[in-house]
Backbone bond lengths (Angstrom), bond angles and torsions (degrees), N, CA, C in turn:
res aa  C-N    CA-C-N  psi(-1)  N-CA   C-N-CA  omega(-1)  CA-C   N-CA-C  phi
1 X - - - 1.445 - - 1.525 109.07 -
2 X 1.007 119.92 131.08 1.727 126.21 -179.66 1.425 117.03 -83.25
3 X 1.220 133.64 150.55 1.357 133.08 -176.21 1.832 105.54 -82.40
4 X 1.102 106.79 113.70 1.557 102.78 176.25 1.819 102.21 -78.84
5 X 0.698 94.15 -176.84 1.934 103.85 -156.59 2.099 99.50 -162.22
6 X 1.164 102.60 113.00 1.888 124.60 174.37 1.280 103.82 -109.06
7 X 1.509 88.48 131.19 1.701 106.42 -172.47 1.717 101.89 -99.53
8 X 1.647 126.59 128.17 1.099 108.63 -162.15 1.648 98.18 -120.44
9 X 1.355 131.00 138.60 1.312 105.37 163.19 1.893 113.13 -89.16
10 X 1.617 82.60 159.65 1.401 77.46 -155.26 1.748 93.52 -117.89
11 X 1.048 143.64 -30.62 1.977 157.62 148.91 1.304 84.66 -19.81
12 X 1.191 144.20 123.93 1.266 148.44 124.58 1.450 110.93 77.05
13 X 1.322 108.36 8.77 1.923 111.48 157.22 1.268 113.28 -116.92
14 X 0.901 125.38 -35.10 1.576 131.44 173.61 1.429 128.51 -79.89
15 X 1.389 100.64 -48.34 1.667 129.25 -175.31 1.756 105.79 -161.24
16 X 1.660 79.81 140.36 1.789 88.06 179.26 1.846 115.53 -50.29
17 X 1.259 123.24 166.41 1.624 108.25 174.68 1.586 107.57 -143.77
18 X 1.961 114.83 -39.73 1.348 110.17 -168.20 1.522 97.00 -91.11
19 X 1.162 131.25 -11.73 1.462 132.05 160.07 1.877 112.87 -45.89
20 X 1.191 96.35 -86.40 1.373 112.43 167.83 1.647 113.63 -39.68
21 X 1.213 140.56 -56.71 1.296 151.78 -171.11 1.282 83.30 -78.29
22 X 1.616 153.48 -56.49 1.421 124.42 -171.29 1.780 121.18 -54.57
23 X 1.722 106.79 -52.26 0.967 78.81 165.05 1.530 137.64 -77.08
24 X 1.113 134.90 -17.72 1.519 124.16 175.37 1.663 104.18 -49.87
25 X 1.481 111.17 -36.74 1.565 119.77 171.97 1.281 105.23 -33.32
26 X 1.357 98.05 -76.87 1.766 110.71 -168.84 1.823 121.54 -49.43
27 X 1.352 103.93 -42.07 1.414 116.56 179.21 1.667 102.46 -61.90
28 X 1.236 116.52 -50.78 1.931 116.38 -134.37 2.144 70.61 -109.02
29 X 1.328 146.88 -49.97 1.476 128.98 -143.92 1.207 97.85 -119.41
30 X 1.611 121.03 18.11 1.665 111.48 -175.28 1.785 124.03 52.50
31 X 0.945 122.83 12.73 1.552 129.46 -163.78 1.623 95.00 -68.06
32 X 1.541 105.67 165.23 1.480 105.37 172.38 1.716 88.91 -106.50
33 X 1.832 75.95 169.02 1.819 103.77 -160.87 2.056 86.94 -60.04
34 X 1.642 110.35 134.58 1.827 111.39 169.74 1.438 110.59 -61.18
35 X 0.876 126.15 168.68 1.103 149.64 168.70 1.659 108.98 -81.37
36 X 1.749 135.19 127.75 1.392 101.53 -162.96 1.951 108.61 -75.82
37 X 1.552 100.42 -9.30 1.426 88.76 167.02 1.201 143.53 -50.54
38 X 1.572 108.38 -45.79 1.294 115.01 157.55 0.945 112.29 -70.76
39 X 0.911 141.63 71.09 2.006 143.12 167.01 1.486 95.33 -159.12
40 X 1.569 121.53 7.97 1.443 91.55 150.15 1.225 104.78 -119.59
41 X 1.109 150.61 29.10 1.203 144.54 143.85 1.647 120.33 -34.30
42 X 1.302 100.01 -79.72 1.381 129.91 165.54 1.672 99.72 96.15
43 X 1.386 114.09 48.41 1.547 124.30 153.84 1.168 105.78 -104.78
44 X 1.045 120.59 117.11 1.970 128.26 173.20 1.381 98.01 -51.95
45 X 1.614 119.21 -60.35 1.428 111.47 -161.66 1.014 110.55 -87.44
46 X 1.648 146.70 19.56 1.562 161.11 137.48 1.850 97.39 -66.10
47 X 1.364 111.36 -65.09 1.688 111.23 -166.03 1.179 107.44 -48.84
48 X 2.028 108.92 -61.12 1.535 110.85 -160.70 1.167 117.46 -87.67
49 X 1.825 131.87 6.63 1.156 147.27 -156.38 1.210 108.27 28.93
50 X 1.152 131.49 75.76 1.424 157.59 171.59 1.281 125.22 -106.34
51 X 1.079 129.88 165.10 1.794 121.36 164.72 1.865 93.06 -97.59
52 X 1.518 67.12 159.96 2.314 83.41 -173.38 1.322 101.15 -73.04
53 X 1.472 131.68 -26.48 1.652 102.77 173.57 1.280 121.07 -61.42
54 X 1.633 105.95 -46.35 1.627 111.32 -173.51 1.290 111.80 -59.35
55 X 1.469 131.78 -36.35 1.190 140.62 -175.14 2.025 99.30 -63.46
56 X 0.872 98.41 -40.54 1.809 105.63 178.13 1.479 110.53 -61.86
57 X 1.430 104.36 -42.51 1.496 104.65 169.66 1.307 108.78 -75.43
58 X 0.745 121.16 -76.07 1.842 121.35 157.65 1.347 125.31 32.33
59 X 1.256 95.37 -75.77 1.464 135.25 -156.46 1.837 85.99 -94.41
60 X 1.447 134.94 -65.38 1.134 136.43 170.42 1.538 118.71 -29.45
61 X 1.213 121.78 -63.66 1.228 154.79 166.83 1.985 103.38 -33.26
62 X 1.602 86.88 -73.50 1.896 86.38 -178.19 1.403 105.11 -66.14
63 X 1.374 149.37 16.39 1.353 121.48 147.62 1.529 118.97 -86.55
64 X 1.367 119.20 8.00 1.427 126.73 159.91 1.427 119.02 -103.45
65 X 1.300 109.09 15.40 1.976 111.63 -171.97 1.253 98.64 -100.51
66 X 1.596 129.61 164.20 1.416 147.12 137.60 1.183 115.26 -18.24
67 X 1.476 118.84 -46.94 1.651 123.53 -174.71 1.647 115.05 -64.45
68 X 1.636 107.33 -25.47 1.197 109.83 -163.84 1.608 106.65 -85.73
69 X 1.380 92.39 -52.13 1.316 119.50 168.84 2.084 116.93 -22.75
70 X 1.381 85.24 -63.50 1.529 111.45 177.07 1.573 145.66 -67.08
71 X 2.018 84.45 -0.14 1.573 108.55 -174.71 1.318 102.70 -86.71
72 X 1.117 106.39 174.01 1.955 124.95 -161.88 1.660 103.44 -164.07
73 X 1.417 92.99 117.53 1.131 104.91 171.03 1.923 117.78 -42.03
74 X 1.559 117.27 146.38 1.132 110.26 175.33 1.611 117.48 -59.58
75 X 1.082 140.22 165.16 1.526 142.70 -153.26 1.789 85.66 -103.35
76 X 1.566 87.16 127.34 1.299 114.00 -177.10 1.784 139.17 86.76
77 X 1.764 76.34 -8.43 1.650 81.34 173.08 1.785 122.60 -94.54
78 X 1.491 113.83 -8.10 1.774 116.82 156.33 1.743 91.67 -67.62
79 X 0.669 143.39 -71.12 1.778 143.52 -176.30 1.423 93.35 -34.24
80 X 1.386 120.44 -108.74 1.368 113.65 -163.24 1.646 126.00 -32.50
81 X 1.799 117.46 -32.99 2.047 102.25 -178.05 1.837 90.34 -76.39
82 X 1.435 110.95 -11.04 1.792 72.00 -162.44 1.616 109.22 -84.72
């Protein structure tokens, strides 16, 4: 029998992400606070008016920050995959 394998998204289904990643934004790139309009886009370098490399680093970068560190899955979703 083979191990089947589920692909989950995890940005804003699992655990919050442009929340958390704004502020590390604000702290570490000086950006001003988005607008929540632009936050549904979901282009970093549209939200934070950035260029797309920096935003790549950016985004690279905050999975080694405090902010990332400090996220929590939304309530109820460790319950429901297991």
């Amino acid at each position: 029998m083979s191990n089947k394998k589920i692909a989950i998204d995890l940005d804003e289904v699992v655990c919050p992400f442009l929340k958390p990643l704004t502020r590390y934004a604000l702290r570490t790139k000086k950006i001003k606070q988005i607008p929540k309009a632009k936050a549904k886009e979901y282009n970093f370098s549209s939200i934070f008016g950035l260029d797309p490399m920096i935003c790549k680093t950016l985004v690279a970068e905050y999975y080694h920050s405090p902010e990332f560190e400090e996220t929590q899955p939304f309530p109820g979703v460790v319950e429901s995959l297991n």
